[in-house]
N, C-alpha and C positions, 0 to 999 in steps of 0.2 A: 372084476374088482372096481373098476373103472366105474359100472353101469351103478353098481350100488349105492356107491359113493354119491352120483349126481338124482337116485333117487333120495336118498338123504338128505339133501339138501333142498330136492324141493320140497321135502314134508313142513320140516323146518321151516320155508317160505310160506306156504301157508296156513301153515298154526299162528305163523306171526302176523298176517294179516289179518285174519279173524278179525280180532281184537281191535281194529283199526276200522274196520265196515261197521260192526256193532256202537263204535263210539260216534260214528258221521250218522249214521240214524238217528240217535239220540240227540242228535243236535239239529238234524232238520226237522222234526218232529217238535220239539221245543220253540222252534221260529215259527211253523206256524200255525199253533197253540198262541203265540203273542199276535199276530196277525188278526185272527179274529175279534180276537177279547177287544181289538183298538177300536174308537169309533169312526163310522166310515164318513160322515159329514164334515168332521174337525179340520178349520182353514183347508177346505178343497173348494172347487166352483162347483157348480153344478152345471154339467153339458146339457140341453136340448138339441136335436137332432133339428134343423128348417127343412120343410117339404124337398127343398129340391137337394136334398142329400147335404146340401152344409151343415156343420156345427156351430153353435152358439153358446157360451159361457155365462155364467153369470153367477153375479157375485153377490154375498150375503149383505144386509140394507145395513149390519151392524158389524162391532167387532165377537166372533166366534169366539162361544166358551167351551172351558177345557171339559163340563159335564159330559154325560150323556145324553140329557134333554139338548135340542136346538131350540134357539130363540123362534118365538109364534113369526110367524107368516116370513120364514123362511119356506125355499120348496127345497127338499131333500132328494135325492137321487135313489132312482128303484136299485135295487143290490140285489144280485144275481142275474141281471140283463147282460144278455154278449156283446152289446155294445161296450156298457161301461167298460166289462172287463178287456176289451179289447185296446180301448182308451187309455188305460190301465198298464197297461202292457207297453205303447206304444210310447207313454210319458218314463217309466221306468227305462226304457232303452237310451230315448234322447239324452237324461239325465245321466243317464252311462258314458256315453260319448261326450258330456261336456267335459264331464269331472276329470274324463281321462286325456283328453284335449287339454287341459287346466294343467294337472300334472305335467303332462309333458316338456309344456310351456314353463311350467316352471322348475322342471329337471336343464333345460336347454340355458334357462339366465342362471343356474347356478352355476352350472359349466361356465357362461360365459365370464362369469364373474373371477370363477376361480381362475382361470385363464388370465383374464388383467392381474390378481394379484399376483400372480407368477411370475409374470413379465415387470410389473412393478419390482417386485422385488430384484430380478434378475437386473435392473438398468440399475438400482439404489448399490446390489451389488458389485455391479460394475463401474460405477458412479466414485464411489469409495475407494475400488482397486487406484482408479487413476489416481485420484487423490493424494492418495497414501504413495505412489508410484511420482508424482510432482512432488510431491514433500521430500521423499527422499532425493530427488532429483535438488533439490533448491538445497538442502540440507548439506548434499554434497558439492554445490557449485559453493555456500558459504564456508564450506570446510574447507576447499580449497584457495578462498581469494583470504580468510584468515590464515594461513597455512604462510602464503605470498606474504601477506603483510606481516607476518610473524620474519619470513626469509628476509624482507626487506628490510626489519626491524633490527634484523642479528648483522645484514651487511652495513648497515649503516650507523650502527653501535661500535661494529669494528672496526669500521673507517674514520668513526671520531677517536676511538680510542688509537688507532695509527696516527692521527691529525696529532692527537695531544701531542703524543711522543716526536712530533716534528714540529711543530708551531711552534718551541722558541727558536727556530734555527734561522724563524723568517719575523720582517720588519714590514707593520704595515702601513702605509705612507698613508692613507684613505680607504673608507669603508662606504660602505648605505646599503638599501635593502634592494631586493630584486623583488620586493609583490607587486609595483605596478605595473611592472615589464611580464612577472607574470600574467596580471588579471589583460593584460594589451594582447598575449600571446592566446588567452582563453578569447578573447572577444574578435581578432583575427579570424580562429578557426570556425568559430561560428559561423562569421560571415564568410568563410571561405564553403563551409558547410551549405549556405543560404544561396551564396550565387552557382554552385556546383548544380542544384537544383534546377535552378533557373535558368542555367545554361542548355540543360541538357530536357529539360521539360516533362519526358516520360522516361522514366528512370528504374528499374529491379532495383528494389529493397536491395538486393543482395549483391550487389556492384557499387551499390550506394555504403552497405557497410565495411566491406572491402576499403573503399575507396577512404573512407572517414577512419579505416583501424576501430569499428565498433562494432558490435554485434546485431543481429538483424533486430532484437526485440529494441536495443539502446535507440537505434533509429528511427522506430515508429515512436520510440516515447519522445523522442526529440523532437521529429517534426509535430507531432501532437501539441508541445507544447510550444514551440513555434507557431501554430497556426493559432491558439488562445492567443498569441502576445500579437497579432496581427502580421506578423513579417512574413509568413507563407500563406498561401492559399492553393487548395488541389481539393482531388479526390482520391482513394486507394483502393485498387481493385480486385478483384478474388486472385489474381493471378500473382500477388504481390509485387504489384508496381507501385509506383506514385507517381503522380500527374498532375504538375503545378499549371496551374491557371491561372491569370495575373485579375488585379482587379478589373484593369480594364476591357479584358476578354468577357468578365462577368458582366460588365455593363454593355457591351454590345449585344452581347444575347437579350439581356431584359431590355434594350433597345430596339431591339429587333423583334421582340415580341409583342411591346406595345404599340408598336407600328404595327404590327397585322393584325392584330387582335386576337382571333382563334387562331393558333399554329398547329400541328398535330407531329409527334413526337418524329416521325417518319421524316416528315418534313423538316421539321429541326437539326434532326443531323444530317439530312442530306447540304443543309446549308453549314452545318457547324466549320466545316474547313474553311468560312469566311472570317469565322471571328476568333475562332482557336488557332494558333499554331506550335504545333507538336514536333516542328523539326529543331535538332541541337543548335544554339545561339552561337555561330561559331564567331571568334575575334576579328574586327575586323585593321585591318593595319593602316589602308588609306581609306579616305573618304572625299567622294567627289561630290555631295550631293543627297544623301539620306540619313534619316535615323534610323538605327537597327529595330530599336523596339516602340518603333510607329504600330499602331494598333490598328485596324481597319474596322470603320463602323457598319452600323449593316445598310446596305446599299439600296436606296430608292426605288421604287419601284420603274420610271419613268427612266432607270439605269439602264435595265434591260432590254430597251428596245433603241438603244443609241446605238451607233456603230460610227465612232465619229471622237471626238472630245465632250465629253459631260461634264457640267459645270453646276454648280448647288451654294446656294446660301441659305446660313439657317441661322435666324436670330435666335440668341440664347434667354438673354437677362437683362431689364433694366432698371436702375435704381436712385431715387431723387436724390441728387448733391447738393452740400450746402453753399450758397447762402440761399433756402428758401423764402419763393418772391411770391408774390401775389398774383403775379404778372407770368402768365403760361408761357408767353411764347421767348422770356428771357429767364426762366427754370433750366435749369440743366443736368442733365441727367446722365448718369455713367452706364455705359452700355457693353455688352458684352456677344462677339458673333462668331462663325465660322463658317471659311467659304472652302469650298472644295472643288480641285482639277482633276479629271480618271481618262486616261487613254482609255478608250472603251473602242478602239478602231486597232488597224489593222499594220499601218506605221508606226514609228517612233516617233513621239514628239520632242525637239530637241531647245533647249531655253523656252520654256514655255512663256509665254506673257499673260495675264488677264488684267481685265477691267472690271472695273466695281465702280457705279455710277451714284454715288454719296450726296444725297439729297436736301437731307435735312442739319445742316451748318455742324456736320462732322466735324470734333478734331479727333484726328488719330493718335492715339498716343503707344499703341504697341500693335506689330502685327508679327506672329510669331510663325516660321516655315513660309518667308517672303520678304522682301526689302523691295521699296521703292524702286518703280524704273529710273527715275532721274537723279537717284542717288541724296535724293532730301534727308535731313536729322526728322527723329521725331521728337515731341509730336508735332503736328502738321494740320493746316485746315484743305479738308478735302471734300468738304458740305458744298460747295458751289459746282466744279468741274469733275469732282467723281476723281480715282486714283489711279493708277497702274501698275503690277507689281509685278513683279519677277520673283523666278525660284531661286529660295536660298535655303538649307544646304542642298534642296534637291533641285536641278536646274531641269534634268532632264526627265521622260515620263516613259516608261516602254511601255512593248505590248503584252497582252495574256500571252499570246503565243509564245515568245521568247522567253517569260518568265513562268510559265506553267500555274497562271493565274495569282503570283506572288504580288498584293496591294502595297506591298510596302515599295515597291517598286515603277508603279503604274499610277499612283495615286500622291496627289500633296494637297494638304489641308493647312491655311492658314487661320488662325484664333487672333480677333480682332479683339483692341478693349480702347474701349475712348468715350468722348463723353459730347452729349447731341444737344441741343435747343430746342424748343419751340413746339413739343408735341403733350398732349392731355395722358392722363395717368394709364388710362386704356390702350391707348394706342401702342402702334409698333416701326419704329423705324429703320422701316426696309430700302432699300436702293434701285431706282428706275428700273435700271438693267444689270447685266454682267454679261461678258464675253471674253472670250478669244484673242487676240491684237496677232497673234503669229500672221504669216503671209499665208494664202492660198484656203484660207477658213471662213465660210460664212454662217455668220449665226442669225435666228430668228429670233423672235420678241420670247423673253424669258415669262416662264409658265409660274404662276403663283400657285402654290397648294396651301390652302388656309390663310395665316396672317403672317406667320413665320420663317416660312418656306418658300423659297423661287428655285428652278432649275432650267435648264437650257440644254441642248445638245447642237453641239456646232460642229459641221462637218463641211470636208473639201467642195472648196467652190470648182466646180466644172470649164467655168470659164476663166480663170487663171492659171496664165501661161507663166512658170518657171524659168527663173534663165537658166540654161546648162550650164552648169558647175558640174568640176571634176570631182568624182567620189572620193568625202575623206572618212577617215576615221571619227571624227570630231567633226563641229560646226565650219563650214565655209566662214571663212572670213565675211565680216561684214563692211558695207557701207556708210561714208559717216563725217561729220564737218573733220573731225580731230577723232583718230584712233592712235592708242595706247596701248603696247604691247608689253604683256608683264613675261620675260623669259628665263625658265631657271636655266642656269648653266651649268653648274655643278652643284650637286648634291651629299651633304655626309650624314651620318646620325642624327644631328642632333642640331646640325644649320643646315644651310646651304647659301650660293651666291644669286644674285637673280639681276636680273639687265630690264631696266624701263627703256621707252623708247616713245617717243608723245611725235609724231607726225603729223603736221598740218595739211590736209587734203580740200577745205575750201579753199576758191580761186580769192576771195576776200578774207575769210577770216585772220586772224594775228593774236599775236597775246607777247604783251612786256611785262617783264618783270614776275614771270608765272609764279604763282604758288599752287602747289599739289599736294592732295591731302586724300588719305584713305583710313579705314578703321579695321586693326588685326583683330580676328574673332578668335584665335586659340592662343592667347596670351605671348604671341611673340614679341620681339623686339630689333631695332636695329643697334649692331655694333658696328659698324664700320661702314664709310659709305665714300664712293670716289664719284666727281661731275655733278655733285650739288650735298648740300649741306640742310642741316634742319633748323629752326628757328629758335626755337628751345632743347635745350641739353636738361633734361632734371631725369637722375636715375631714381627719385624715389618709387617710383613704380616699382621698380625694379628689387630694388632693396627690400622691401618692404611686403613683395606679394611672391609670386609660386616660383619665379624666375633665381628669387634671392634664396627661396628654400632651396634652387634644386643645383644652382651654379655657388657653391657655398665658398670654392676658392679664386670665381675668377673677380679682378678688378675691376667697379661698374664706373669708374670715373672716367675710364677710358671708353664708354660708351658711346654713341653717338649719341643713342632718343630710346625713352622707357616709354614712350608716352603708345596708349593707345589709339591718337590720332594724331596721328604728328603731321606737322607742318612743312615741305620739304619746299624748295629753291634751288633756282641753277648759282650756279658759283661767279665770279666776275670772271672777265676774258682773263686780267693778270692771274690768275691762279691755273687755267689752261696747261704747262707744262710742269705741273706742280708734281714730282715723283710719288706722291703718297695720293694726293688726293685730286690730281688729272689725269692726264693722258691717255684720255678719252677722245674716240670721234664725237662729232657734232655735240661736245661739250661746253660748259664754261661760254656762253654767249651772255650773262647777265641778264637771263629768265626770257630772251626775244625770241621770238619764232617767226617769220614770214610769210606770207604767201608763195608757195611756190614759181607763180608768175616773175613776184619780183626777186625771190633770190631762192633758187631749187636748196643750194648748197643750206642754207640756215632755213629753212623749213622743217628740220627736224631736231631733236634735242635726246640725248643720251646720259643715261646716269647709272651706277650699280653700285649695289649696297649687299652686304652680308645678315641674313637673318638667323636668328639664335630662334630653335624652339624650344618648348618645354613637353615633359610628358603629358599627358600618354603618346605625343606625336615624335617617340623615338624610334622612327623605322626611314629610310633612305627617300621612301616613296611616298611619306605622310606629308603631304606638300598642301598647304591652303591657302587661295594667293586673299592678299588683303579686300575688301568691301566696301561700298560707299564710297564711290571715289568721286572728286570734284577737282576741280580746276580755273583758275581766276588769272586775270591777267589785269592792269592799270590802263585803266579808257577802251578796255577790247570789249568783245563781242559775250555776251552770259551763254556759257557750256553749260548743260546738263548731259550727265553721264549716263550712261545703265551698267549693270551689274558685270562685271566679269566674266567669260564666255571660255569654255575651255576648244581650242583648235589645234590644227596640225603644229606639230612643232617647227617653231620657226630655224630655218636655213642659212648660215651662216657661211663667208668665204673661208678655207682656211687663212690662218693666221701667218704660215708660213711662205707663203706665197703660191704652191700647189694648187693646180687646177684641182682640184677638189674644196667639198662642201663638210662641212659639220651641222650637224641636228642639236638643238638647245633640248633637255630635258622633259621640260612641260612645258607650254604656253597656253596666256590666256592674252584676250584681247577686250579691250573694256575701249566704246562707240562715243562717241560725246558730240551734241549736234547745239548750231545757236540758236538759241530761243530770244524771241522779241522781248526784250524788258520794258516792263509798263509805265517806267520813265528815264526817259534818254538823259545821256551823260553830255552830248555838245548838243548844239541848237545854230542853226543859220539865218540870217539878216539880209534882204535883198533893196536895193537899191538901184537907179536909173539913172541917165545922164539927161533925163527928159524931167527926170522929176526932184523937187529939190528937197524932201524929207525922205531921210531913210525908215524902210519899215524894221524896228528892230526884232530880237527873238522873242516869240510868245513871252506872254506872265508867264513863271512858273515853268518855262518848259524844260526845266531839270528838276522840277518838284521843288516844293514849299512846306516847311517844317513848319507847326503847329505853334511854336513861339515868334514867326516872323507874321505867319495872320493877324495876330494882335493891332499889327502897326501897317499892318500895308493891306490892299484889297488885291486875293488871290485871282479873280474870276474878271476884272478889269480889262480892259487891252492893252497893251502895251502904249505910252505915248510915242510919238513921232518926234527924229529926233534930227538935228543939223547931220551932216558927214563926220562932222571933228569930234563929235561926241564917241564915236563907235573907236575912237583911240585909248578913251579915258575907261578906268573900272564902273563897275554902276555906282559905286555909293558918290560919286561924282559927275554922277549925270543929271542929278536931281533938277540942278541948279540950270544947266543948261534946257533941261529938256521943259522947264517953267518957263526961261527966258526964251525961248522956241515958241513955246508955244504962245506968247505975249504978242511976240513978233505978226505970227501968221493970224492970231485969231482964235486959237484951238479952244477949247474947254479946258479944264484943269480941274481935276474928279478931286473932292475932299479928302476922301483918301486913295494916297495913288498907288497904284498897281505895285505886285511884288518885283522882285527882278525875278531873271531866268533860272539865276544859279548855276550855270552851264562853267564848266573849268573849262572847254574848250568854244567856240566859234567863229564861224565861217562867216563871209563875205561874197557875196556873187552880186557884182557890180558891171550892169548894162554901159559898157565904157563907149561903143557908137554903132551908127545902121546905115548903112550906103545899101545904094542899090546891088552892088554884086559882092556884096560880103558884111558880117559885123562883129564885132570886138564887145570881149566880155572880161573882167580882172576879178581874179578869185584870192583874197585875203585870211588865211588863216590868223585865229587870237588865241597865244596862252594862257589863261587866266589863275593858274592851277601851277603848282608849287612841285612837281613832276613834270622832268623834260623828257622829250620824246625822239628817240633816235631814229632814222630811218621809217620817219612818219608817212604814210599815202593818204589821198583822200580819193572815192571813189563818186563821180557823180555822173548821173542815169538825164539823158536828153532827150528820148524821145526821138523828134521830129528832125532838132539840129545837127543828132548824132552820125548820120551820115555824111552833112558836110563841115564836120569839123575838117581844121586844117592844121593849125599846129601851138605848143606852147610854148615860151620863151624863156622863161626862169626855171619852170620844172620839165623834169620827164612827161612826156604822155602818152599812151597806149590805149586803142581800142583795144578793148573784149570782147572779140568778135564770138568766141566760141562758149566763153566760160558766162558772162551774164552780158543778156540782150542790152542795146543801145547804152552800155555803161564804157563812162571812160575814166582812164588810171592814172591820177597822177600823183609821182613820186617827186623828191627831194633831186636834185644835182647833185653828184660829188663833189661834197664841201658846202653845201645848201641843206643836208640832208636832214641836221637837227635844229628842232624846233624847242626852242627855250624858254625856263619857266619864267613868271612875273618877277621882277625885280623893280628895286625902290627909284625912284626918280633923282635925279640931280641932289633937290635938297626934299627928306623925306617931310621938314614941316610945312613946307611950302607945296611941293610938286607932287602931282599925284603917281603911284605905281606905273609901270610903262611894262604890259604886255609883253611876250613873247609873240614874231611875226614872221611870215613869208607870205608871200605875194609872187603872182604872176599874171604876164595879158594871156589871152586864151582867144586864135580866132578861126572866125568860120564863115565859112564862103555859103553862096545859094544857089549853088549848082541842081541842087534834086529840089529843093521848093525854094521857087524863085517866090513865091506868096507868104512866105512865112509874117507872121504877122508879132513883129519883136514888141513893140507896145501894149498888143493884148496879154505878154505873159506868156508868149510862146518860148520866148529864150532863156527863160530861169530852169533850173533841175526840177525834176521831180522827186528825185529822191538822192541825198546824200550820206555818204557813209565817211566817217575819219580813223584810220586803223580799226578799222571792222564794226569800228559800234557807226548803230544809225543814230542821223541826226534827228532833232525838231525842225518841220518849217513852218514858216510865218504861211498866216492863213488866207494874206492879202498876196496884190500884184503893186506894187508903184503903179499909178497912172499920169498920165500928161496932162501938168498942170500948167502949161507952158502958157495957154490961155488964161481970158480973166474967167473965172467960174464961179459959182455960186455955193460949190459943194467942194469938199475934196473926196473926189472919187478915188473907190479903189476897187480892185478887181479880186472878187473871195475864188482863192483855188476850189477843187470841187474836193471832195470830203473824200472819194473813194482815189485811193493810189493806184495809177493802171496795172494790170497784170505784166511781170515780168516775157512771160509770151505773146501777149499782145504789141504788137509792131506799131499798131497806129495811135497816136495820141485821139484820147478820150475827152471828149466835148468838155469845155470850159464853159461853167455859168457863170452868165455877168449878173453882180449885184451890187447895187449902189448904194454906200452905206453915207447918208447923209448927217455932215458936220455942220451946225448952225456956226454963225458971224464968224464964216470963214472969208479973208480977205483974198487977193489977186495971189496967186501963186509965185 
């Protein structure tokens, strides 16, 4: 049944193909029926076969028509040749393989195409899901914050409506609005928002909104617009941080890159930890010496290879001031620079010092991260001798090692602004040099780069031997004419007590009637003060500025001194047991200090006073001792001070009588040394028993003010004058010293010379000269309206000073140890003070009468039997009265004992011997010839 069945089926099969073969004949039979009929020339070439088997084409001279005729002198192709048809054949196939290569090529870009639109759409659709997926999202975060303010809207409707039904039960004395304490509380948080930032530097978004009570997106919108309003600057990075960067980090990078010109990106951040710092700003509580958010520029190249102290100037800006002159070299011009210090070695540097060598008639008018060694106000002319300065607030410099390369710590930059002289529009006024002044440092000649640029590297000198000092914590004490110890003792929030202590350590210096003056730099003040007193009491300072904000209930009349450089003084001796405001050691001497030679006990001066701070310096250990200190005394010696130095705390007995010691809190020590002032306060007159004119004090050698030149000639010599004369004031010598000069002969100058001005001088009077000894009398004159207690005069012999022998009226003392061939002489008990000028007998008659002591002074010629007293070997060479140095006359008396034709006189010589030097330095003789001068 099976078999039947599948012959049946295949008859079926092919009954139905038949029909199917019959109809594909009729259809290839019909194709090529149309094949011949076509014409075989129509747009073809025509092939020629070239001998050596190539083919050649060629094409009709015209365009081929659709006839059957071909255009004349065409050549037509034989038909029926096996070539053609093989040709035929061969181009059919080709044409097969392109079209199908075509197809393909263009089945593959439809696929590709449809592909992209798929995927387009798939992201369009995915695109919209989110969309629609934030929408709802935002839709429900608004449903919920109306939801809130609808809850907040129903509590606080209820709460007025509870208010109503209680508010008459209350009376209200005073009302007003709380919006500006609100809009204070909005502008608070921002800035609390601003420095949260800044503090912390690189920060997660999301600690940061935390931290704020706001959402992570509120915060990006914040600082965004923060940083349009200029008060932040960062960047924020995929990881959602934020990373503020201050402006002036942004400048040192573009500082640092136009210094090098090409930098490459590798290279940039391997330097960025110089100019970025990304660790948290933490608070700092005291401060000895830095600012926190000191910036560090980018560093020289000539930085790198120091190993030592690096030093750099770098003029900024300068800009013509008015009054514009015609006249270049008296233009002035405002200038602006900055010099920089860098531990670059391997020590701590501790008080730094440098030098800045100011060239061109500098005046200084600010210098900011520095103050004056010698404690000068500004501004200041520092165009002649170049300046000094010390670190203020950072004194000291460490090293990278100890700070893990932290500049704010190793590094101090001072920003100069002042205003120069005498240079062309181009130019640039830079300074000779700069260095170093510490001990044990030598530097070499500073390297110029460009026109604006110097730098130096100053490193330890090899051959500088240290003295052993015991290792401290702080600075060794220093050496010094007058050191000053500032000591706190006790300490509380928001004052503390502090102890001065001014010890006199030259063997000559002194100071009466001291006044000491310093300037507080964090708005302190003093309230109370025991062992000296200030000059001025005004609290408006106080009242009036951060002190009064922040002390709102305490009494300022009971103040001592608001002032920021107050004037302080010792107290008189009666005030000495005064319960409130003595009962101090080495207090209350009415401002005198002594040499310790002549009295150890009163060579030092004690005072303590209570200092009130203000915030931010409310912590136990915010301690900043005052700046700029100076110190002055009446006829003494000119201190300059340096800056404050922080040392071991000073050591104190106990109070209780217990062999033990107590430690003061902090101390500083502030050096103060004499400097030569360039015009003396007393002046000396020497005189002979050979000769019968005394030579009086220089013109002028206390200085001549610019209203007395008018009337008198500054530059004159002094006239020569009887003995009796040096009793009288000058404006009373006039007469005499005409009528002297009539006498002898002299000249008499049209206009005569100025006087001295001198409120004090000396006398040193040749009294006689034997062969085995000779006698000298030394006169002091008061001229000066200031008496003088426990006055010395120190004078320096030279040759005689070994065989002095003894004096009669005052004290006398070699100084054998403390200064070469000088001798010391004090006052007697009961002789000791020296008195001011006072009126005469009758004042319209008799002229003023001096303040005087007097004594003989004699000396034997034991060691130079030669001495030679009439050339001038027996007068001083140098004289000093309570520490100030004198003027001396620039002649000798000579012996006019004879008739002479001159009055001779014997000119000292110009250079003063060295204090080390033992032997007296040749005298030049010159003889200054006086016409129609008579017998002596």
């Amino acid at each position: 049944m099976e078999e039947m069945l599948a012959i049946f089926l295949s008859m079926l099969l092919v009954l139905g193909l038949i029909p199917l073969f019959l109809w594909k004949r009729r259809q290839d039979s019909r194709s090529s029926h149309e094949h011949e009929e076509e014409p075989q020339v129509a747009q073809r070439e025509a092939v020629v076969r070239a001998p050596g088997g190539s083919r050649m084409r060629r094409r009709p001279a015209s365009g081929a028509s659709t006839s059957a005729a071909a255009a004349p002198g065409v050549e037509e192709s034989v038909e029926g040749s096996d070539e053609e048809d093989v040709e035929g054949e061969y181009d059919a196939k080709a044409s097969k393989k392109r079209e199908k290569k075509r197809q393909e090529r263009e089945a593959q870009r439809q696929a590709e195409q449809a592909a992209r639109e798929s995927r387009v759409t798939k992201q369009d659709r995915y695109a919209e899901m989110r969309r629609r997926k934030d929408e709802e999202r935002e839709a429900q975060e608004r449903q919920l914050e109306e939801e809130a303010k609808a809850q907040k809207a129903r509590e606080e409707e209820a709460a007025a409506l509870e208010f109503e039904k209680w508010k008459g039960e209350f009376s209200i004395d005073a009302e007003g609005t709380t919006e500006n304490e609100v809009q204070d509380g909005r502008q608070d948080l921002l800035s609390d928002f601003v420095e949260y930032i800044k503090k912390h530097k690189c920060i997660p978004l999301e600690d940061l909104a935390a931290e704020s009570k706001l959402r992570t997106q509120e915060c990006i919108n914040r600082i965004t617009n923060l940083e349009s309003m200029g008060r932040l600057s960062g960047v924020m990075d995929d990881r959602g941080k934020y990373i503020y960067i201050s402006q002036e980090e942004m400048q040192a990078v573009a500082d640092y890159i136009k210094r090098q010109g090409r930098v490459s990106i590798s290279h940039l951040a391997s330097k960025s930890n110089q100019f970025i710092d990304l660790e948290p700003k933490a608070q700092v509580e005291i401060c000895y010496g830095q600012d926190e958010d000191a910036v560090v520029a980018a560093p020289p190249p000539e930085q790198e290879d120091c190993d030592g102290i690096f030093l750099s100037y770098t003029f900024t800006s300068r800009e013509k001031e008015l009054p514009h002159t015609k006249n270049m070299s008296a233009q002035a011009w405002a200038f602006k620079s900055e010099a920089t210090i860098l531990n670059a070695g391997s020590t701590e540097l501790k008080a730094w010092k440098m030098y800045i060598g100011f060239q061109h008639r500098e005046i200084l008018v600010a210098a900011e991260g520095a103050q004056m060694v010698d404690g000068g106000d500004l501004p200041v002319d520092v165009g002649t001798k170049g300046a000094y300065f010390a670190g203020y607030p950072m004194t000291d410099l460490k090293t990278m090692i100890d700070t893990a390369g932290d500049y704010t710590q190793i590094q101090a930059k001072i920003a100069f602004k002042g205003t120069q002289f005498g240079m062309g529009e181009k130019s640039t006024p830079m300074p000779k040099t700069i260095s170093i002044v510490n001990d044990g440092f030598k530097c070499p000649a500073a390297k110029f780069k460009g026109k604006t640029a110097m730098s130096v590297c100053c490193k330890k000198d090899p051959k500088f031997k240290a003295k052993k000092v015991e290792k401290t914590k702080f600075m060794p004490r220093q050496n010094g004419d007058l050191s000053i110890t500032y000591d706190v003792m006790q300490t509380y929030t928001m004052n503390y007590l502090a102890q001065v202590t001014i010890d006199n350590v030259h063997p000559l210096g002194r100071l009466d009637h001291w006044n000491l003056t310093w300037e507080w730099m964090r708005g302190e003040f003093i309230n109370t003060m025991r062992g000296a007193y200030t000059h001025k009491k005004d609290t408006s300072a106080c009242l009036y500025g951060q002190a009064g904000k922040f002390y709102k209930d305490l009494d300022f009349s009971q103040v001592m001194n608001c002032e920021k450089k107050p004037v302080i003084t010792d107290l008189p001796a009666e005030r000495k047991d005064d319960p409130k405001v003595g009962k101090l050691p080495s207090c209350c001497r009415n401002g005198t200090i002594l040499p310790s030679l002549m009295d150890k006990a009163q060579s030092q001066s004690i005072f303590q006073l209570q200092v009130f701070k203000i915030p931010p310096d409310d912590n136990r250990t915010a301690i900043t001792p005052p700046q700029q200190w100076k110190i002055s005394g009446v006829l003494n010696p000119t201190y300059r001070c340096g800056p404050p130095i922080r040392v071991d705390p000073t050591q104190f007995p106990d109070p209780s009588g217990l062999q033990a010691t107590s430690d003061a809190i902090a101390s500083w020590q502030v050096v103060c040394n004499i400097t030569k002032t360039p015009v003396p306060r007393c002046c000396v007159s020497f005189s002979a028993y050979y000769s019968t004119s005394v030579i009086p004090c220089s013109t002028c050698a206390c200085g001549c003010k610019t209203s007395e030149t008018n009337k008198c000639n500054p530059k004159a010599s002094a006239m020569l004058l009887p003995a009796e004369a040096l009793l009288v004031p000058f404006a009373n010598r006039t007469e005499k010293a005409k009528a002297w000069a009539k006498i002898k002969h002299y000249d008499v100058p049209k206009k005569l010379p100025c006087p001295d001005n001198c409120g004090v001088s000396l006398n040193w009077h040749i009294d006689s000269d034997y062969s085995n000894g000779w006698t000298a009398r030394l006169t002091l004159f008061n001229w000066g309206t200031d008496q003088f207690q426990d006055w010395y005069t120190a004078v320096k012999m030279n040759k005689a000073y070994q065989d002095y022998e003894n004096v009669y009226s005052f004290n006398g003392t070699r100084m054998e140890k403390e200064v070469n061939n000088t001798i010391l002489f004090t006052g007697l008990k009961g002789l000791n003070y020296l008195v001011a000028i006072k009126n005469g007998t009758d004042p319209k008659k008799n002229p003023m009468i001096p303040g005087k002591q007097q004594s003989v002074i004699s000396f034997k010629k034991k060691h130079y039997h030669n001495i030679d007293i009439k050339a001038g070997q027996g007068f001083p060479t140098r004289v000093l009265f309570n520490g100030e140095e004198c003027a001396l006359p620039k002649v000798f008396p000579k012996n006019n004992a004879g008739h002479l034709k001159s009055n001779a006189l014997l000119r000292l010589s110009d250079a003063t011997p060295n204090s080390d030097d033992h032997q007296l330095q040749k005298i030049s003789l010159m003889f200054v010839a006086v016409p129609n001068v008579g017998t002596g």
